[in-house]
VEXPA-889897 format. One record per atom (N, C-alpha, C, O, CB): residue number from 1; atom name; x, y, z. Coordinates in steps of 0.001 Angstrom, whole numbers, always signed. Glycine has a CB too. Example, Ala and Ser with C-alpha at 12.3 -4.5 7.8 and 13.67 -1.06 7.14 Angstrom:
BEGIN
  seq  atom       c1       c2       c3
    1     N   +13190    -5690    +7800
    1    CA   +12300    -4500    +7800
    1     C   +13200    -3300    +7800
    1     O   +14236    -3319    +8465
    1    CB   +11308    -4473    +9046
    2     N   +12850    -2250    +7080
    2    CA   +13670    -1060    +7140
    2     C   +12900      +30    +7870
    2     O   +13409    +1138    +8039
    2    CB   +14084     -598    +5725
//
This chain:
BEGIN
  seq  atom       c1       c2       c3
    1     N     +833    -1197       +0
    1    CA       +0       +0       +0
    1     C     +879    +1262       +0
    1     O     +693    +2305     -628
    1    CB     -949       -3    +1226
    2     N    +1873     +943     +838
    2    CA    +2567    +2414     +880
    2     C    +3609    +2804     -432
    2     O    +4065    +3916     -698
    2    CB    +3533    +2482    +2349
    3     N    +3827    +1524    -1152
    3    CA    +4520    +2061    -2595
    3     C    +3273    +2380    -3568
    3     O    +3566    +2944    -4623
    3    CB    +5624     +752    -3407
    4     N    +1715    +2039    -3299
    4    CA    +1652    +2685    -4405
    4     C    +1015    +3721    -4105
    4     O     +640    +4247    -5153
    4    CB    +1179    +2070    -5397
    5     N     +618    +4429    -3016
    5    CA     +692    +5670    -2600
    5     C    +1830    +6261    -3157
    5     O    +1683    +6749    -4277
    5    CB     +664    +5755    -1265
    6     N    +2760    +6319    -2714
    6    CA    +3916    +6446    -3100
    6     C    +4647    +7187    -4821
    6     O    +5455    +7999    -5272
    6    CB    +4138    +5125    -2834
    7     N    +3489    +6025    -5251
    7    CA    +3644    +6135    -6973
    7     C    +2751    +7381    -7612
    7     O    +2873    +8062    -8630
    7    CB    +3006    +4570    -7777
    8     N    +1590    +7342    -6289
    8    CA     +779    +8215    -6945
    8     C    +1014    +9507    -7096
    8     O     +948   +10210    -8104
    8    CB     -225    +8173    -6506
    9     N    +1487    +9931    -5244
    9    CA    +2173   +11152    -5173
    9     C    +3007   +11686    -6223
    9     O    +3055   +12784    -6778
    9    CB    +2880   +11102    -4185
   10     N    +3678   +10563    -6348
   10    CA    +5342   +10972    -7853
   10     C    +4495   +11256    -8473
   10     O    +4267   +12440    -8222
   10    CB    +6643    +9706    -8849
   11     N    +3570   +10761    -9455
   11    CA    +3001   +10612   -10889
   11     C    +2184   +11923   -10628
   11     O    +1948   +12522   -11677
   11    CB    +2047    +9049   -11340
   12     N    +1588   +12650    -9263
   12    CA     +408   +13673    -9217
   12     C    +1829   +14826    -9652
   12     O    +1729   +15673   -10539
   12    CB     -741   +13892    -7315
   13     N    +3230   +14585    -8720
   13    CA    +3988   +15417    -8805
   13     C    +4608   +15910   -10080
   13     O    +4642   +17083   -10452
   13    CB    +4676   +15091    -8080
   14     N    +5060   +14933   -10658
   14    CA    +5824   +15239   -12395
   14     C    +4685   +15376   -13176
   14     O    +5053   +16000   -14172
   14    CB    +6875   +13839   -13224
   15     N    +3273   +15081   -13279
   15    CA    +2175   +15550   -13877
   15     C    +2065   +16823   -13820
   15     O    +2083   +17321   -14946
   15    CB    +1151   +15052   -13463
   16     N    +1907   +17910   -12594
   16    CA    +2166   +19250   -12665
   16     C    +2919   +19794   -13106
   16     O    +2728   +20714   -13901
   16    CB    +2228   +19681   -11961
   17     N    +4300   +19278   -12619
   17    CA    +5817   +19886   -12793
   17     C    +5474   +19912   -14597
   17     O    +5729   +21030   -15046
   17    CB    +7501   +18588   -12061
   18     N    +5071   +19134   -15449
   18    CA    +4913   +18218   -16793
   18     C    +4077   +19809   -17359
   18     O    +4688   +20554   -18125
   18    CB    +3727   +16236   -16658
   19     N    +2394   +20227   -16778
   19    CA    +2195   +21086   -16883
   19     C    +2601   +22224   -16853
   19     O    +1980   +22889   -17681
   19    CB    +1779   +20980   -16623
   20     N    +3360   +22824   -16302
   20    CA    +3687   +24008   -15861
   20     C    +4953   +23974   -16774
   20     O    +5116   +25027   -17390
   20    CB    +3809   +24200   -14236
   21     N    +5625   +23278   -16938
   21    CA    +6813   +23439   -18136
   21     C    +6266   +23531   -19576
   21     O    +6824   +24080   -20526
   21    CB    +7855   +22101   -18152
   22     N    +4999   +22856   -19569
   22    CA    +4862   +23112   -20852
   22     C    +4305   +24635   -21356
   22     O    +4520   +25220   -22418
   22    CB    +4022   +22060   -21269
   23     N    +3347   +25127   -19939
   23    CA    +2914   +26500   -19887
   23     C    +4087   +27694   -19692
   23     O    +3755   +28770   -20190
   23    CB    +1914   +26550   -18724
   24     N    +5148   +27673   -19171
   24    CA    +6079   +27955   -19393
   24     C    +6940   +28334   -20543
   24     O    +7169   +29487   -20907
   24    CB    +6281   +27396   -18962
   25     N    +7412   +27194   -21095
   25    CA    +8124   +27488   -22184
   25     C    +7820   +27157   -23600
   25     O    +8441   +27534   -24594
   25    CB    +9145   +27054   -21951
   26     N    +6465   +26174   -23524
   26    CA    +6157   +26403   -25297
   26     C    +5157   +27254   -25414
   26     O    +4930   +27790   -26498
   26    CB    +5661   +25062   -26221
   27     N    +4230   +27562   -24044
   27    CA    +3431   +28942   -24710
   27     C    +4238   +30170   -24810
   27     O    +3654   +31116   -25340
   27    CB    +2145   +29421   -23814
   28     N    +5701   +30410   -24340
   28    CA    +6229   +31867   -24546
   28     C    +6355   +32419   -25826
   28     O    +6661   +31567   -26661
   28    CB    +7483   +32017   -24034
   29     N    +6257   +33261   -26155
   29    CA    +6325   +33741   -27636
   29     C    +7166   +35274   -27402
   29     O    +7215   +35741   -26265
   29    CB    +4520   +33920   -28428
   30     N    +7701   +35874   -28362
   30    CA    +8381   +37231   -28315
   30     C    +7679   +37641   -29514
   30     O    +8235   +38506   -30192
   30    CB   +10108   +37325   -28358
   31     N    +6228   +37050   -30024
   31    CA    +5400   +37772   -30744
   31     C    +4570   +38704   -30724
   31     O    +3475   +38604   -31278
   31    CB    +4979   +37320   -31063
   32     N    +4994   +39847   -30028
   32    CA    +3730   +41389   -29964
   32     C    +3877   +42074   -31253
   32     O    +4781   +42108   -32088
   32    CB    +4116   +42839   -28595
   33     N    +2716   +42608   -31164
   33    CA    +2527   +43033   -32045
   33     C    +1650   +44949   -32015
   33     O     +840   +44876   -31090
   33    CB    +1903   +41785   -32568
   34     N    +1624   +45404   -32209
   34    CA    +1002   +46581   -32270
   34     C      -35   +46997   -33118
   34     O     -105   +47688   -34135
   34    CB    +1776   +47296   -32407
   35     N    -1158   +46113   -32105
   35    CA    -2171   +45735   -33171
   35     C    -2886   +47033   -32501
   35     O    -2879   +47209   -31283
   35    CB    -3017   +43978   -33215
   36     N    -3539   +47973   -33471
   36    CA    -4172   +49318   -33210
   36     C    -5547   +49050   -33000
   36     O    -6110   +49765   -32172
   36    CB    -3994   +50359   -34351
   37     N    -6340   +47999   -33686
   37    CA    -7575   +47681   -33441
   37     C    -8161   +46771   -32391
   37     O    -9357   +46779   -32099
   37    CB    -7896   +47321   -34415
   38     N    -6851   +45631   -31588
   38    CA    -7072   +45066   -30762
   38     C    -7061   +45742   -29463
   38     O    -6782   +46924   -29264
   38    CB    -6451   +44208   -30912
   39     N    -7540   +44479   -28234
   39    CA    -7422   +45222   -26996
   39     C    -6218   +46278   -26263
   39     O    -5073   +45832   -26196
   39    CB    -7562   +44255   -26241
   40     N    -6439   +47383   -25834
   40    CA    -5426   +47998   -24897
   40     C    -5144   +48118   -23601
   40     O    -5882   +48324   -22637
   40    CB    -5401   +48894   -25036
   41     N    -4192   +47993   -23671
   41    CA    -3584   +47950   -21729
   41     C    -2738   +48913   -22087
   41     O    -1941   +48994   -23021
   41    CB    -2614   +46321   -20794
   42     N    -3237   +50190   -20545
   42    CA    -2779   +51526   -20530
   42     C    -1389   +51032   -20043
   42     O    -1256   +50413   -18987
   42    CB    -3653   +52671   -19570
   43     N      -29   +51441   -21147
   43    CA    +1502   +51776   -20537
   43     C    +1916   +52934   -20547
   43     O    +3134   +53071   -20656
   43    CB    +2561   +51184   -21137
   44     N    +1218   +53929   -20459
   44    CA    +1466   +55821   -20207
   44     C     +753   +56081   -19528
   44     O      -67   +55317   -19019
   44    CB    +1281   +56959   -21255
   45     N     +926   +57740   -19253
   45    CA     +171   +58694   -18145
   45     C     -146   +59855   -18782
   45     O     +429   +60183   -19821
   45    CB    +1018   +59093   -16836
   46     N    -1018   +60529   -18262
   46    CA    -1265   +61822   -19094
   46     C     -155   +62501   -19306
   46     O     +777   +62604   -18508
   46    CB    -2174   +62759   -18518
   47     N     -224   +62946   -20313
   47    CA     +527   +64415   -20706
   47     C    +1783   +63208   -21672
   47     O    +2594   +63702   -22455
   47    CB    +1377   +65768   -18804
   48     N    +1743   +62108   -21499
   48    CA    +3128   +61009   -22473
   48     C    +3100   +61675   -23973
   48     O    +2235   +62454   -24373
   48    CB    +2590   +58800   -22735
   49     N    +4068   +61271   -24609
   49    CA    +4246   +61431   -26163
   49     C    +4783   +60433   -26762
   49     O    +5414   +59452   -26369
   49    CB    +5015   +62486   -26567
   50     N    +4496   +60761   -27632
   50    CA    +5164   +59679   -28580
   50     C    +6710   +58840   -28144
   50     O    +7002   +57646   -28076
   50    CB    +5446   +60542   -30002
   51     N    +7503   +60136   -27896
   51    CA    +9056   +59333   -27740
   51     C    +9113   +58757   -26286
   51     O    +9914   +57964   -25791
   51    CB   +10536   +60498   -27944
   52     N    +8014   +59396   -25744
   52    CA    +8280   +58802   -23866
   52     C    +7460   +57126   -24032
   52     O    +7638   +56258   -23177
   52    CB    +6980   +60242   -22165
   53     N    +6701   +56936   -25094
   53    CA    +5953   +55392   -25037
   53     C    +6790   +55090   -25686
   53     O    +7401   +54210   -25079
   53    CB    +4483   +54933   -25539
   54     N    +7419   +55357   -26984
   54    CA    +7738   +54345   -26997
   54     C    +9333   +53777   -26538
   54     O    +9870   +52744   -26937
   54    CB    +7331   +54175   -28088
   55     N    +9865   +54742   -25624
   55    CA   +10941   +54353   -25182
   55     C   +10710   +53337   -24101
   55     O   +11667   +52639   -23767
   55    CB   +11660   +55418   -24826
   56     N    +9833   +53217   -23663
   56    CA    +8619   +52116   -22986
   56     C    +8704   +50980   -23541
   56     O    +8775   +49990   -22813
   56    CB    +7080   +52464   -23160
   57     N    +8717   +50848   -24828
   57    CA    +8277   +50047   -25458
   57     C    +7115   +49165   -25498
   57     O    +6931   +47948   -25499
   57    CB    +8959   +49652   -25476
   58     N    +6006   +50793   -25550
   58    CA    +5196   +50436   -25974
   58     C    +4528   +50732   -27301
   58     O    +5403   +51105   -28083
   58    CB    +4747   +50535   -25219
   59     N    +3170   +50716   -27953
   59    CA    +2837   +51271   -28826
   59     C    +2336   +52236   -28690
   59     O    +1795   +52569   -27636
   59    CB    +2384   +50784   -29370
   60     N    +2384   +52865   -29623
   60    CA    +1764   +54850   -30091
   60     C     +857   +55076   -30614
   60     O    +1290   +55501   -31685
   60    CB    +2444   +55796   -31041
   61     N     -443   +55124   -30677
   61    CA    -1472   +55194   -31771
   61     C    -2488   +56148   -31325
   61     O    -3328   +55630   -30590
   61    CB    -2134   +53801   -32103
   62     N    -2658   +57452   -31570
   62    CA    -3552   +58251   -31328
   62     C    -5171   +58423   -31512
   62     O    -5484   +58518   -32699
   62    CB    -3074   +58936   -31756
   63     N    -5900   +58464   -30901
   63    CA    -7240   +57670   -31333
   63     C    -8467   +58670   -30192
   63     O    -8330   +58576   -28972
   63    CB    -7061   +55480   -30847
   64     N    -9087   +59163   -30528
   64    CA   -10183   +59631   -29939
   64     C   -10619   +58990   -29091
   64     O   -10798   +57854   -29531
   64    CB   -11022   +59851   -30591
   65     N   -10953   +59081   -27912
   65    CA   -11515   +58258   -26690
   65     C   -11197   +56921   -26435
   65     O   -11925   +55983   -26111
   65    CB   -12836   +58203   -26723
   66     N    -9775   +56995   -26667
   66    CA    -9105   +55444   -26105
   66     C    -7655   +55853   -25446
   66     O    -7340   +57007   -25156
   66    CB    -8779   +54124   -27612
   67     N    -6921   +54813   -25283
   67    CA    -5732   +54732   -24939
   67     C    -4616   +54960   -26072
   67     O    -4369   +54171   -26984
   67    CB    -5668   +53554   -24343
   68     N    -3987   +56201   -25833
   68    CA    -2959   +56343   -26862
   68     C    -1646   +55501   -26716
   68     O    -1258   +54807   -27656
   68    CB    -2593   +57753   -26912
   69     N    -1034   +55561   -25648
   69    CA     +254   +54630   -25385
   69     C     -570   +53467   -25029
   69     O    -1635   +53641   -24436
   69    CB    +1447   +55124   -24109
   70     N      +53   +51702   -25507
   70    CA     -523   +50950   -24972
   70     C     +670   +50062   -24982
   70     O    +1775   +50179   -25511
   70    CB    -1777   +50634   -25484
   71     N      +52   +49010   -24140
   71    CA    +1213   +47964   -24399
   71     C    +1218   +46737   -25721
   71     O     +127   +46535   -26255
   71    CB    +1249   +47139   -23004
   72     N    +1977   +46239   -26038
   72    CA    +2222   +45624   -27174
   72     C    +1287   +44187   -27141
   72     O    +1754   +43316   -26408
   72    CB    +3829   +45436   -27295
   73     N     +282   +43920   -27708
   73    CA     -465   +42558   -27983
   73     C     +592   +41668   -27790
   73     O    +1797   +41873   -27932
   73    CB    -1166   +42351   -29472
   74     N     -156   +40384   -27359
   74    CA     +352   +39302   -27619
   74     C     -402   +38120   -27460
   74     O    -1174   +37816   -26551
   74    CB    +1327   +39259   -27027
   75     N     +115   +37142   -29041
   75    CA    -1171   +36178   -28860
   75     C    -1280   +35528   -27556
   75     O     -410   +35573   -26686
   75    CB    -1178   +35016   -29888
   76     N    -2831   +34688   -27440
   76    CA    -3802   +34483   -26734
   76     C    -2607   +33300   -26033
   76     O    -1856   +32567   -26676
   76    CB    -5403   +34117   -27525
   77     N    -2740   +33417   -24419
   77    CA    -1554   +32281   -23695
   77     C     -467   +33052   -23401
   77     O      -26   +33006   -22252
   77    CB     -949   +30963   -24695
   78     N     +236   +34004   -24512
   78    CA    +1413   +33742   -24447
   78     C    +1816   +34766   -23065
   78     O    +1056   +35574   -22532
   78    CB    +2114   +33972   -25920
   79     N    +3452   +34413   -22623
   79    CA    +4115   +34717   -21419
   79     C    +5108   +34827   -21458
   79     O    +5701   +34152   -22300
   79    CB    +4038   +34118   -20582
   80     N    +5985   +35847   -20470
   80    CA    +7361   +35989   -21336
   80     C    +8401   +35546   -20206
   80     O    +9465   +36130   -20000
   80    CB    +7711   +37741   -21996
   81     N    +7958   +34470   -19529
   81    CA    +8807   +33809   -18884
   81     C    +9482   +31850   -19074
   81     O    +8921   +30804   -19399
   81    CB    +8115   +34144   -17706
   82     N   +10322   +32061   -18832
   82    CA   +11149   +30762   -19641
   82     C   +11809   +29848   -18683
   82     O   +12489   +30528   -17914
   82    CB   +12418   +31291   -20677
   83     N   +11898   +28433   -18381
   83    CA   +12620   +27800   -17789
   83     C   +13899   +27637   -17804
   83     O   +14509   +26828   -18502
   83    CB   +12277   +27082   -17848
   84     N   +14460   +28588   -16846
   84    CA   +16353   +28306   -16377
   84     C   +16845   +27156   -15989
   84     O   +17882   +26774   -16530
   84    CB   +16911   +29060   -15133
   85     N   +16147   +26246   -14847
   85    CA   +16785   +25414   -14436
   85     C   +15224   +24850   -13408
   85     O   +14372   +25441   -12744
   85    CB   +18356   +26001   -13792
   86     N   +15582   +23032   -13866
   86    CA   +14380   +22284   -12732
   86     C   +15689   +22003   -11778
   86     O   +16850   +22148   -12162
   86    CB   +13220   +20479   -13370
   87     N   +15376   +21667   -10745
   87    CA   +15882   +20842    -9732
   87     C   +14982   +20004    -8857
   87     O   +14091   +20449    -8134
   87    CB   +16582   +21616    -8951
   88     N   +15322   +18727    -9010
   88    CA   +14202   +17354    -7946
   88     C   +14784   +18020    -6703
   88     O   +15941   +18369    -6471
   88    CB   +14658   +15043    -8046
   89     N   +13160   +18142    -5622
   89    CA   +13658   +17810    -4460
   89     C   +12930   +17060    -3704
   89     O   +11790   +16964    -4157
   89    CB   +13973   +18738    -3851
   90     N   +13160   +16261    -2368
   90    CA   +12503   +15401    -1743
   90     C   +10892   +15423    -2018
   90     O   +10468   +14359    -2468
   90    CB   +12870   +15592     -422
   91     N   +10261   +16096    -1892
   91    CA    +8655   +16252    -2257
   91     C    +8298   +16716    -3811
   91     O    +7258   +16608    -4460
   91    CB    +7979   +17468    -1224
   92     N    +9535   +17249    -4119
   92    CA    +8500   +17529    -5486
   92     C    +9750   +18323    -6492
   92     O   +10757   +17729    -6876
   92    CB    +6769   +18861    -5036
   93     N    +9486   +19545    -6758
   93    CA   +10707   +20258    -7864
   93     C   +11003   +21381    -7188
   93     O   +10289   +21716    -6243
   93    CB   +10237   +20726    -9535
   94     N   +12007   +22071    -7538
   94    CA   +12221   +23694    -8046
   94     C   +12792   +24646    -8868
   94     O   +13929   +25116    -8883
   94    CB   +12531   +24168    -7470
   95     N   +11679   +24884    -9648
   95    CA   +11471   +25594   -11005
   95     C   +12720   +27254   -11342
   95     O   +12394   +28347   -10878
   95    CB    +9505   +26127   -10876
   96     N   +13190   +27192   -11637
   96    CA   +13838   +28798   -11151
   96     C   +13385   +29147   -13206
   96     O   +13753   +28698   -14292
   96    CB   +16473   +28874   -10320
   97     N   +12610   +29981   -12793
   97    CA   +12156   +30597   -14163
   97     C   +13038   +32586   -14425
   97     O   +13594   +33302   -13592
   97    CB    +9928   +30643   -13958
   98     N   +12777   +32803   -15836
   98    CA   +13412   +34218   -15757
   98     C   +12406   +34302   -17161
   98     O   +11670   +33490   -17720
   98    CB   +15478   +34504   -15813
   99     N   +12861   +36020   -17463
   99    CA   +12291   +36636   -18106
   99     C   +13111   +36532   -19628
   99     O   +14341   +36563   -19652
   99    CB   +12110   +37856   -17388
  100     N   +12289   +36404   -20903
  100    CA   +13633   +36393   -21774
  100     C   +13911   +37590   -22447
  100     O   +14093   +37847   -23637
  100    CB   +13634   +35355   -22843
  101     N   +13903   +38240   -21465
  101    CA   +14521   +39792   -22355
  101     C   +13811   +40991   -21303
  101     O   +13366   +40739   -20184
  101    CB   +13683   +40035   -24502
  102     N   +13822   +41989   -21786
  102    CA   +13287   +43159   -20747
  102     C   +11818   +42999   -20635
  102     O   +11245   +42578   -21640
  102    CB   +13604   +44765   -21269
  103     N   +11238   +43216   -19769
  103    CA   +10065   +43106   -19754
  103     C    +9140   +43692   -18994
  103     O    +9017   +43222   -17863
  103    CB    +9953   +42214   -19695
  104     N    +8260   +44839   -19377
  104    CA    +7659   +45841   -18457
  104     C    +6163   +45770   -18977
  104     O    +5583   +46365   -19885
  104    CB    +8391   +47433   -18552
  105     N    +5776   +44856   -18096
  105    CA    +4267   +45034   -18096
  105     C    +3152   +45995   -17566
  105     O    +3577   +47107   -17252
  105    CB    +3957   +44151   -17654
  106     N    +2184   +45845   -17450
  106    CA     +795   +46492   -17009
  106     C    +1230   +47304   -15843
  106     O    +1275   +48527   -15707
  106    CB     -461   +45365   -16567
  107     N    +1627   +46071   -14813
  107    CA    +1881   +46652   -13185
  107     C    +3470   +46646   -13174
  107     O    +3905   +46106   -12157
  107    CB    +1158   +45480   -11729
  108     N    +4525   +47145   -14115
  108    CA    +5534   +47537   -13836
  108     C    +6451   +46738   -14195
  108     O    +5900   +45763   -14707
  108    CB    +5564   +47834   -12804
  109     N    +8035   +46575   -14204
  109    CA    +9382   +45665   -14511
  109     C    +8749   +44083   -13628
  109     O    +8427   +43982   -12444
  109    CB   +11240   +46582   -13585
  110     N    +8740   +43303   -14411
  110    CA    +8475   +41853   -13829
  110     C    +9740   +41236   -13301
  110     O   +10836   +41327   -13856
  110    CB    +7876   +40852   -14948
  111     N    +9481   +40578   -12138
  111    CA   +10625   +39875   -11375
  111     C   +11376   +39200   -11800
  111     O   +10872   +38082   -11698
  111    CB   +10393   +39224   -10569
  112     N   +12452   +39098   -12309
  112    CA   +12994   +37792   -12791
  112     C   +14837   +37745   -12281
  112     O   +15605   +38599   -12722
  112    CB   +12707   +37756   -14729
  113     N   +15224   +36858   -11518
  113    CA   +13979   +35470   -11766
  113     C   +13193   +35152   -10796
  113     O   +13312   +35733    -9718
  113    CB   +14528   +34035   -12027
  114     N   +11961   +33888   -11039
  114    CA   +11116   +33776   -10029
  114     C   +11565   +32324    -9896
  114     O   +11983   +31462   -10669
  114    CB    +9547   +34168   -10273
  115     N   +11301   +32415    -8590
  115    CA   +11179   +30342    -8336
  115     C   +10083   +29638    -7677
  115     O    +9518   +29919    -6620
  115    CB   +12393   +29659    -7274
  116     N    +9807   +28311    -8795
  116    CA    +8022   +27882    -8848
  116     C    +8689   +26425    -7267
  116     O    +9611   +25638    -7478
  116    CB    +7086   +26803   -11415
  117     N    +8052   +26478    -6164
  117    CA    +8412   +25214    -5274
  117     C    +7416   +24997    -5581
  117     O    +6453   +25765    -5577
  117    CB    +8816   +25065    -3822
  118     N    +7475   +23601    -5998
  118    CA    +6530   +22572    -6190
  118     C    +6298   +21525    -4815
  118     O    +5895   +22583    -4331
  118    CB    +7060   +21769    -7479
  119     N    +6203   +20826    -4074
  119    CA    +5794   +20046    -3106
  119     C    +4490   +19181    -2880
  119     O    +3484   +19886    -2802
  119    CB    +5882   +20753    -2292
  120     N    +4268   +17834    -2758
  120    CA    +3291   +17011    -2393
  120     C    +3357   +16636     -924
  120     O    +3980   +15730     -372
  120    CB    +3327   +15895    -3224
  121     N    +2209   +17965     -226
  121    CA    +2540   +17727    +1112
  121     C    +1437   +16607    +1410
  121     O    +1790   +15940    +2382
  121    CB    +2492   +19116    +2081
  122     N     +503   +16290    +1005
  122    CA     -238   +14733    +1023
  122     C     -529   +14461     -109
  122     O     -457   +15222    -1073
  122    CB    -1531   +14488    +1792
  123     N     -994   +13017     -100
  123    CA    -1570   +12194    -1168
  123     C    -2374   +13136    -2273
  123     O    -1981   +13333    -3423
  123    CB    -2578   +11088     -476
  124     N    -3551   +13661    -1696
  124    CA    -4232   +14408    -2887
  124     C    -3778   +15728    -2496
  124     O    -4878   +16237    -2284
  124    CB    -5950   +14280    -3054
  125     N    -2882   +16701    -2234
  125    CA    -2753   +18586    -1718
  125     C    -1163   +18522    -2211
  125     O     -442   +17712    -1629
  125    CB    -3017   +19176     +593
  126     N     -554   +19404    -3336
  126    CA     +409   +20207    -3434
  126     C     +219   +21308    -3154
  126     O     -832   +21943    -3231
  126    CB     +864   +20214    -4348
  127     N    +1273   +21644    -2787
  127    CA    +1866   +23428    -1983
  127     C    +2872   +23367    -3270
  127     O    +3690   +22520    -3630
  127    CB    +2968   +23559     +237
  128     N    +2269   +25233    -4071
  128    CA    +3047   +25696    -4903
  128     C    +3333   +26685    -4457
  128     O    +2353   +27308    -4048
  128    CB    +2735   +25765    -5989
  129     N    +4825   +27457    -4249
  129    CA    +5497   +29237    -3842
  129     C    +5803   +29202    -4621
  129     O    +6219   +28310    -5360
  129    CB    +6513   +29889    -2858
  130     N    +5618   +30685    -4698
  130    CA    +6163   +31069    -6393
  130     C    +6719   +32315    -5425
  130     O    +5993   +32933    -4646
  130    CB    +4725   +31471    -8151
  131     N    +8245   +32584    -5633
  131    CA    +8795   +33936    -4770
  131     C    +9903   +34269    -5265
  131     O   +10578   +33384    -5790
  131    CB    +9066   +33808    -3245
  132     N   +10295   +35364    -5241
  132    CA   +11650   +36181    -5488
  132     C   +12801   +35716    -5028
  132     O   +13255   +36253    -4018
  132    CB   +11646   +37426    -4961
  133     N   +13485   +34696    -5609
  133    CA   +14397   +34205    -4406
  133     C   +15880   +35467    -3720
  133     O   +16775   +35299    -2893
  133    CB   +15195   +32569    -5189
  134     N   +15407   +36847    -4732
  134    CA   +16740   +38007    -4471
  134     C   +15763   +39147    -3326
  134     O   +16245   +40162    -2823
  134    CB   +17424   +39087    -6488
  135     N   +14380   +38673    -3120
  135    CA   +14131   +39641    -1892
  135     C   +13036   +38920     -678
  135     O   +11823   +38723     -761
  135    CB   +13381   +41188    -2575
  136     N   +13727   +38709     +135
  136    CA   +13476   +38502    +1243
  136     C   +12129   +38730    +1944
  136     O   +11399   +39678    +1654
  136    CB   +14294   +39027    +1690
  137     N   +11844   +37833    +2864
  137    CA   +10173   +38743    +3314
  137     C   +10634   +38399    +4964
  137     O    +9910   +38755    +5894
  137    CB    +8009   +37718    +2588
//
């Protein structure tokens, strides 16, 4: 009984770990695009111009009752974080993910890198942290 408990835990564990790598690194794309007719997410403030967005790197598109600076589309999924390194540990993994290139989203410069702890603290319950491993709490 207790190996195949045992088996299950593993198999619930690398099943996630299995997920999350694949959400990770084959949905990332470095495909934005500056699509003027699609949705916008505000990356300026009043009074911005042209050279202050897009040194942002965002897009510029002037438009009557919308968002002029926005941030750059990107297809549906995608994420701009990438797997550095897994490491097995006794209960489960740890993921150390990073960013692949600069990256300033909605709510500001994104953390990178982040690290995903994976853990099977019982049979059916994983504990996932996802934390900054360069700032402290």
């Amino acid at each position: 009984v207790v190996s195949d408990q045992s088996a299950k835990r593993s198999a619930m564990k690398y099943s996630v770990l299995l997920v999350l790598t694949y959400h990770l690194v084959l949905c990332s794309s470095d495909n934005t695009t500056c699509d003027k007719n699609g949705k916008r997410i505000d990356c300026g403030f009043v009074g911005i111009n042209q050279t202050g967005c897009e040194n942002k790197k965002c897009c510029w598109n002037p438009r009557d009752n919308d968002i002029w600076c926005f941030h750059p589309n990107r297809p549906s999924g995608a994420i701009e974080y990438i797997v550095d390194n897994i490491e097995k540990t006794t209960l489960g993994a740890k993921i150390t993910i990073r960013t692949n290139g600069s990256s300033f989203g909605p709510y500001g410069q994104d953390i990178t890198p982040l690290v995903v702890e994976i853990s099977a603290q019982e049979d059916e319950r994983l504990h996932v942290k996802i934390y900054d491993p360069n700032d402290s709490r």
